[in-house]
C-alpha positions as MATLAB code, in Angstrom:
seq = 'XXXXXXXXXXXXXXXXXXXXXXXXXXXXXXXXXXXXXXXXXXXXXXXXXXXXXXXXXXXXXXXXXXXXXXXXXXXXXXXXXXXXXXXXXXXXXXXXXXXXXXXXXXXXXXXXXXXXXXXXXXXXXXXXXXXXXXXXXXXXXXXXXXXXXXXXXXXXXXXXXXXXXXXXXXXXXXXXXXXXXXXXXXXXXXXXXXXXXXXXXXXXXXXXXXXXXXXXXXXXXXXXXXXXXXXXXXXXXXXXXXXXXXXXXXXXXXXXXXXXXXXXXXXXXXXXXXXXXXXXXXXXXXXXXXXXXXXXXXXXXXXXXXXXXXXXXXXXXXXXXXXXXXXXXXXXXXXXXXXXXXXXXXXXXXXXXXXXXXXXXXXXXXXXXXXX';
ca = [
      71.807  -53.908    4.450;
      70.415  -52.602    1.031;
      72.337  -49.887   -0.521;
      70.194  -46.589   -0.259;
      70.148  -46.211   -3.905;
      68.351  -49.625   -4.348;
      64.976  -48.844   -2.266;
      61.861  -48.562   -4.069;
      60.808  -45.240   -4.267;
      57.638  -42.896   -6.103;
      58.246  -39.668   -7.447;
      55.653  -37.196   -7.214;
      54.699  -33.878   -9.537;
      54.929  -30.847   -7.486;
      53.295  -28.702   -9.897;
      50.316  -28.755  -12.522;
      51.126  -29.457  -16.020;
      50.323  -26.230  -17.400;
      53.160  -24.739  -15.507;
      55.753  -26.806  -17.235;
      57.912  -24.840  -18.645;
      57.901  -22.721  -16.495;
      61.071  -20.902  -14.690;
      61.348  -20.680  -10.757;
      60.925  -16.796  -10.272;
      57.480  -17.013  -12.303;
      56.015  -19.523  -10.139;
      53.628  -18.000   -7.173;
      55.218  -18.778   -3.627;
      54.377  -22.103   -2.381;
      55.397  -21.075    1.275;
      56.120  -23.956    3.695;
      53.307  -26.286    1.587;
      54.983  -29.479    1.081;
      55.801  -29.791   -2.781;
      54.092  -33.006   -2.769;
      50.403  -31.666   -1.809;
      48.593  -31.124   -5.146;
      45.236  -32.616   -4.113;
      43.034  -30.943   -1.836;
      40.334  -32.835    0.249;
      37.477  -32.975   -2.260;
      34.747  -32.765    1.271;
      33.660  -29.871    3.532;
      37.316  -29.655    4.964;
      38.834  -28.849    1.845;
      36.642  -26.519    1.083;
      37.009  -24.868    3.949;
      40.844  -24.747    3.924;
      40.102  -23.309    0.108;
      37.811  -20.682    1.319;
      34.817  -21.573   -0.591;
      31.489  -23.270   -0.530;
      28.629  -21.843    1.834;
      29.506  -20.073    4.618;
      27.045  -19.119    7.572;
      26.994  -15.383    6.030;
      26.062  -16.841    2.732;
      23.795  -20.577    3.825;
      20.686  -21.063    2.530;
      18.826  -20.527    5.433;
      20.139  -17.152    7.028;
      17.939  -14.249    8.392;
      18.221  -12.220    5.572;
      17.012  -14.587    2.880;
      14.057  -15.848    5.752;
      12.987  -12.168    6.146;
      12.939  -11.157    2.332;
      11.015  -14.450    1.497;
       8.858  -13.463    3.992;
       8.151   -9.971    2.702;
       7.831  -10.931   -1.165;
       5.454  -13.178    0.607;
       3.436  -10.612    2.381;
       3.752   -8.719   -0.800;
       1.969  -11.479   -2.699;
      -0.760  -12.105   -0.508;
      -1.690   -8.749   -0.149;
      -1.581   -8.389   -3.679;
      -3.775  -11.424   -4.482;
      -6.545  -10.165   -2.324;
      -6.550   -6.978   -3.992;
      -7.308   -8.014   -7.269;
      -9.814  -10.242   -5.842;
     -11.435   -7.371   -4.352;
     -11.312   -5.187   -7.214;
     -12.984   -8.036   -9.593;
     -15.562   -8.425   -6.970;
     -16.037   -4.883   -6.805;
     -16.306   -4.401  -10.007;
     -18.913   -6.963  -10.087;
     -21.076   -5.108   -8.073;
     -20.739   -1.229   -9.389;
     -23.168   -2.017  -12.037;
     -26.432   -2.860   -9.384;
     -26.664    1.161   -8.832;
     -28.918    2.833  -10.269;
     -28.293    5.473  -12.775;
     -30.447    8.031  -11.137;
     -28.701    7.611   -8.108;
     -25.154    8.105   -9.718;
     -26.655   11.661  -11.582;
     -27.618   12.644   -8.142;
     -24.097   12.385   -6.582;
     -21.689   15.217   -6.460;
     -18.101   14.635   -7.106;
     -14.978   14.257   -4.791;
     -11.264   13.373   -4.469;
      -9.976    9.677   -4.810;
     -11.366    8.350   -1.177;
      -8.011    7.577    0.162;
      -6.543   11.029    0.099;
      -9.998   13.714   -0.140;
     -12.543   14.010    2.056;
     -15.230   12.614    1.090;
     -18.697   12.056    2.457;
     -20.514    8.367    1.620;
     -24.186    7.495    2.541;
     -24.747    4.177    3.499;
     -28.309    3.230    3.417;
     -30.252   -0.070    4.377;
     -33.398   -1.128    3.237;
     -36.117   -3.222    5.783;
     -37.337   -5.094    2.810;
     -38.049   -8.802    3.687;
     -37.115  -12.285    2.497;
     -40.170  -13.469    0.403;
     -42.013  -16.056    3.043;
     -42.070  -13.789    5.834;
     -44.885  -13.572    7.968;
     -43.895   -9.888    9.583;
     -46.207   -7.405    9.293;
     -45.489   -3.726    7.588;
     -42.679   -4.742    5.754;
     -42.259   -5.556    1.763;
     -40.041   -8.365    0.710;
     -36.651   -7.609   -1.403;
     -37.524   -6.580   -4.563;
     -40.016   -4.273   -3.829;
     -40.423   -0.545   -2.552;
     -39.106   -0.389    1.062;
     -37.869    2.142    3.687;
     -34.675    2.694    4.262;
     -34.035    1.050    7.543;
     -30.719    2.485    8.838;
     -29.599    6.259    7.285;
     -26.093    6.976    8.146;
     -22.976    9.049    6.750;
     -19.144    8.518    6.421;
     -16.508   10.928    6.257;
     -13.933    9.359    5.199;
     -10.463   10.014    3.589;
      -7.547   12.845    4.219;
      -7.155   12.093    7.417;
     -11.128   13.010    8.146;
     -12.574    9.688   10.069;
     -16.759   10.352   11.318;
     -19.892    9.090   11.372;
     -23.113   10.984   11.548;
     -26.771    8.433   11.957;
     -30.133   10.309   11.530;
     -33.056    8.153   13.292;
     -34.534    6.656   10.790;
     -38.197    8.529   12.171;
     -36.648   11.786   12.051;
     -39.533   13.952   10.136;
     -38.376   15.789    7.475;
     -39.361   17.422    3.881;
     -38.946   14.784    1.240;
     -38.357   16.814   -2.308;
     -41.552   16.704   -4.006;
     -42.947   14.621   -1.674;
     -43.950   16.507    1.473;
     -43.407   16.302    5.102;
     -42.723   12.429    5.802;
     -40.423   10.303    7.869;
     -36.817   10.211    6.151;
     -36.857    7.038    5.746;
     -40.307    6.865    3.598;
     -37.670    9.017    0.959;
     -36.384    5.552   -0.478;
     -39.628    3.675   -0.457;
     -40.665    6.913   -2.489;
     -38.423    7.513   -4.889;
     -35.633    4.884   -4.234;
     -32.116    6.085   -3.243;
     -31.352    8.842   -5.482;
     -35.073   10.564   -3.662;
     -32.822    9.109   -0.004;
     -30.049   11.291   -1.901;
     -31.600   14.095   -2.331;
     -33.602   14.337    1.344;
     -30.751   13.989    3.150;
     -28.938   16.541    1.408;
     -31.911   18.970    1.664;
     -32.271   18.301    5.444;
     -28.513   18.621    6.456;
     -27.300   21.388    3.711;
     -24.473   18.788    2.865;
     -23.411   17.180   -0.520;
     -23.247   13.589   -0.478;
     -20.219   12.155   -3.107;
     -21.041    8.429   -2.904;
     -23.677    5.942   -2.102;
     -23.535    2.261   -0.404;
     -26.220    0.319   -0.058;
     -25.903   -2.508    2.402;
     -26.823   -5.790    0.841;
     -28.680   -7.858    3.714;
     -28.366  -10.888    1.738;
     -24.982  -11.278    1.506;
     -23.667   -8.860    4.672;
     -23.559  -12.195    7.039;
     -21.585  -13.477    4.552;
     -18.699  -11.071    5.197;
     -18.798  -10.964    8.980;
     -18.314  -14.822    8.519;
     -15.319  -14.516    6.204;
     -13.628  -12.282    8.998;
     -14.293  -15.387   11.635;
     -17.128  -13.408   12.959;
     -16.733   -9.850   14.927;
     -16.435   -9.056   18.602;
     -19.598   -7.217   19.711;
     -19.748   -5.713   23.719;
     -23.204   -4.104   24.369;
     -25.721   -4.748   27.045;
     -29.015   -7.257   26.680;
     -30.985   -7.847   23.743;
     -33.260   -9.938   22.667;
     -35.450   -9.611   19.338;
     -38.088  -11.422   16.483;
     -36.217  -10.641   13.333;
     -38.676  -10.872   10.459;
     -41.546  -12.206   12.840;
     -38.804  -14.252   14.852;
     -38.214  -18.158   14.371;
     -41.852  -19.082   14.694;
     -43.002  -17.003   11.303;
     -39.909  -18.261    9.307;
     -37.767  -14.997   10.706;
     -34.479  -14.990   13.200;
     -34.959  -14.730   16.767;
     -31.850  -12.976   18.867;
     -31.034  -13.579   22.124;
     -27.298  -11.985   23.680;
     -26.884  -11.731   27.469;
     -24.956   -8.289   28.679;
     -21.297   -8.022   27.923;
     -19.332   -9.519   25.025;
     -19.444  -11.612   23.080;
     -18.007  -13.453   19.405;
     -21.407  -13.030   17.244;
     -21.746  -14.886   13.387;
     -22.696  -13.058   10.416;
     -26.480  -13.865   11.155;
     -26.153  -12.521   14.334;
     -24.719   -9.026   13.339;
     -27.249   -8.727   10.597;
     -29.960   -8.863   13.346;
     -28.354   -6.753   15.991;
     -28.103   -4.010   13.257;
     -31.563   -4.480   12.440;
     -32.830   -4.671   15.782;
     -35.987   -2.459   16.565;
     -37.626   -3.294   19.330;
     -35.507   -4.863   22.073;
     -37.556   -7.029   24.563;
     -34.573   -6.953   26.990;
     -34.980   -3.283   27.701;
     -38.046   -2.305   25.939;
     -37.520    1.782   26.466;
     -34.794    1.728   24.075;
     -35.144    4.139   20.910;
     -34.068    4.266   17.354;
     -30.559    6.339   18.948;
     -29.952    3.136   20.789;
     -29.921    1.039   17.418;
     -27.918    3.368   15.380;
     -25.838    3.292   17.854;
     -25.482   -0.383   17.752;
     -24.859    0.054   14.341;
     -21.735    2.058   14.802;
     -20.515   -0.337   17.246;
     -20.915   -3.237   14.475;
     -19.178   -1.158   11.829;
     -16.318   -0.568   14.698;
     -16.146   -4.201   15.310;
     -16.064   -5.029   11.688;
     -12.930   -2.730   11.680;
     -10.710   -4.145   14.852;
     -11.670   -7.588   12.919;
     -10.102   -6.177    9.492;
      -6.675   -5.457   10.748;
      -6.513   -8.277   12.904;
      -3.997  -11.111   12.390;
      -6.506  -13.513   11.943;
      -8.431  -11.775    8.822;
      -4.994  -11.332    6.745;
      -4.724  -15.381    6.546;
      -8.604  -14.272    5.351;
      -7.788  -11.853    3.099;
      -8.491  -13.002   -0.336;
     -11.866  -14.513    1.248;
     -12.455  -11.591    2.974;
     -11.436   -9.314   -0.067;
     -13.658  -11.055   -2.366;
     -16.967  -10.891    0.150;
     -16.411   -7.165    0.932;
     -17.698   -5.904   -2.467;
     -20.694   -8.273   -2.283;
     -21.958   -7.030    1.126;
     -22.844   -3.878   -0.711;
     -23.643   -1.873   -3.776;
     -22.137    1.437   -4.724;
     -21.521    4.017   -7.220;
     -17.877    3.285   -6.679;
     -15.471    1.317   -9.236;
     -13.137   -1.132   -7.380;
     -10.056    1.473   -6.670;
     -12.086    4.338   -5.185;
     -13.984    1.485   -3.144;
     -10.372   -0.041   -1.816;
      -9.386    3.726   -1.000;
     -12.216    3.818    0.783;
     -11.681    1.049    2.717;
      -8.265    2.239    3.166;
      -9.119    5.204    4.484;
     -11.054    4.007    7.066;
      -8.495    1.586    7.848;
      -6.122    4.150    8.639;
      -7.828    6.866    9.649;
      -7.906    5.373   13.502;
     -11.272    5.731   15.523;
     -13.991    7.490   14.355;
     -16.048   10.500   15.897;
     -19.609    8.893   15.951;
     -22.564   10.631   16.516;
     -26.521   10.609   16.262;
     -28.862   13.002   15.932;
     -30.913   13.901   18.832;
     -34.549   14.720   18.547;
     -35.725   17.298   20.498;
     -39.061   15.693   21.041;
     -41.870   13.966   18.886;
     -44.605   14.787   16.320;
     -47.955   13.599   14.884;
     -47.895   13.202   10.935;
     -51.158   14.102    8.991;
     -51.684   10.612    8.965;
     -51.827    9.810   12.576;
     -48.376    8.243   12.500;
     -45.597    9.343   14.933;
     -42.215   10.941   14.094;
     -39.191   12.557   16.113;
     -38.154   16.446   15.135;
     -34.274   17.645   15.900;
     -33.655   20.653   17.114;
     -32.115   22.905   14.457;
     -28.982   23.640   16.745;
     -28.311   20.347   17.474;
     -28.412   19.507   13.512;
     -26.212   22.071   13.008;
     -23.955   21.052   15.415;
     -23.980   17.451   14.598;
     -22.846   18.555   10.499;
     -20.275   20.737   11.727;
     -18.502   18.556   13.726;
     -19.264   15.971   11.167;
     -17.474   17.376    8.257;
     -14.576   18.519   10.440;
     -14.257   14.826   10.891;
];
């Protein structure tokens, strides 16, 4: 047998280099670690005998880093569709007439003040149209739906005057209201209504039938619940118009659709209805547009939605005091809608007929109104 001093044998370093020189008290206790271990596994089990490398409290993918992606995301989107709806709104502050803005009292920003807005609607007519006592867009027209917003402070109500309701026009005489903007265009629609309910009105918006079906279709169309109707929108489909036809109950209606619900007049499906009935429809639309807003579905919209808002209406209002606005009635919950109620009809001087409101039920109606 080999002497022990002849077998082959390696000699290994037991410490780095750069501690040569070294003497044994300065070195840092190697424990029970063999003195031949200087290489550590180079894959996830040495790093996890080191301590390093990701853990599951620090991964790539943990719920904290999913969640605050998801929020700057949020944050982002929400962001986008703002600017798009202040560009757009922007856009569209310019289409109101000057006379209109001189005859506008001021307010708070519409987010935080109260602040009451008239929205107005003109019956004017696509150019074609084969309906009778009706101009085409461009031209002088009634005002086909009248109806106030208070909106912002916490205040959330609505307030529609029948468009037949007989009043005094400034200037003009005893007429229908809604003959003021045929008469003397919205800042004359201004003025009447502010004569005939002793209120100051801080903004305008005029709804802009052209493109309003264009923003119920950007929200994926609205949820409408009502009863029967069926209607000849500008003459109906045989003159070039829109014909209407919804059974009782609810139902998911297009951007065409709403636009002729709202301006439904005469409803061949219950033919005793009266201009209450269709304002009141037209609260129910603007409630529907609402639920549809802060829906799930319309924030994948939002930039689409954002940028058709604007364009579904002209106003006095610059893009921030029309997203407060919007705001506002976002937040403000459901609102406390009402319509005037006539107290019975009237003859005008030329033979046409017209509804008269009781002056305690006006008053009524404002008061409650402005309380909101």
């Amino acid at each position: 047998m080999a002497d022990d001093d002849d077998r082959p044998y390696t000699t290994y370093k037991s410490r780095p280099r750069f501690l040569k020189g070294r003497g044994e008290d300065d070195l840092p206790d190697q424990g029970d670690r063999p003195e031949y271990e200087v290489h550590r596994g180079r894959g996830l089990r040495g790093r996890l005998r080191r301590g390093g490398g990701r853990t599951s409290a620090g991964g790539r993918f943990t719920v904290g880093r999913v969640l605050r992606f998801l929020a700057f995301a949020v944050v982002a989107w929400v962001l986008v569709s703002a600017i798009v709806f202040l560009v757009s709104a922007q856009i569209q502050e310019a289409k109101v007439s000057s006379a209109a803005e001189r005859q506008l009292s001021g307010a708070g920003f519409t987010l935080t003040s109260p602040n009451t807005v008239l929205m107005l609607g003109s019956d004017a007519r696509p150019k074609g149209t084969k309906e009778a006592g009706a101009n085409v867009i461009g031209t002088a027209s009634r005002s086909d739906s009248i109806l106030l917003m208070r909106v912002g402070g916490g205040a959330n109500a609505t307030l529609s005057i029948p468009r037949d309701t007989v009043v005094d026009i400034p200037g003009r005489g005893r007429n229908k209201i809604n003959a003021a903007y045929a008469l003397g265009g919205p800042s004359l629609a201004i003025k009447t209504v502010e004569s005939y309910l002793g209120i100051k009105v801080n903004h305008l918006v005029e709804v802009n039938f052209e493109n309003f079906p264009e923003l119920i279709d950007s929200l994926g169309g609205i949820t409408y619940k009502g009863g029967c109707v069926v209607s000849q929108i500008n003459g109906g489909t045989r003159n070039g118009g829109y014909t209407l036809r919804l059974k009782a109950g609810e139902h998911e209606i297009s951007g065409k659709q709403a636009l002729a619900l709202a301006r439904t007049r005469k409803n061949d499906c219950a033919k005793r209805e009266d201009d209450r009935t269709r304002a009141r429809r037209q609260q129910k639309i603007l409630a529907a547009i609402k639920d549809k807003v802060i829906s799930l579905e319309t924030f994948v919209r939002l930039p689409w939605v954002s940028w058709a808002a604007p364009r579904a209406v002209q106003s006095d209002m610059a893009g921030p005091s029309l997203l407060g606005l919007v705001g506002a009635e976002l937040i403000g919950g459901k609102a406390n809608a009402r319509v005037l109620k006539p107290s019975g009809g009237i003859t005008l001087p030329d033979g046409g007929a017209g509804l008269v409101v009781d002056e305690a039920e006006k008053q009524n109606a404002v008061e409650r109104f402005l309380k909101g």
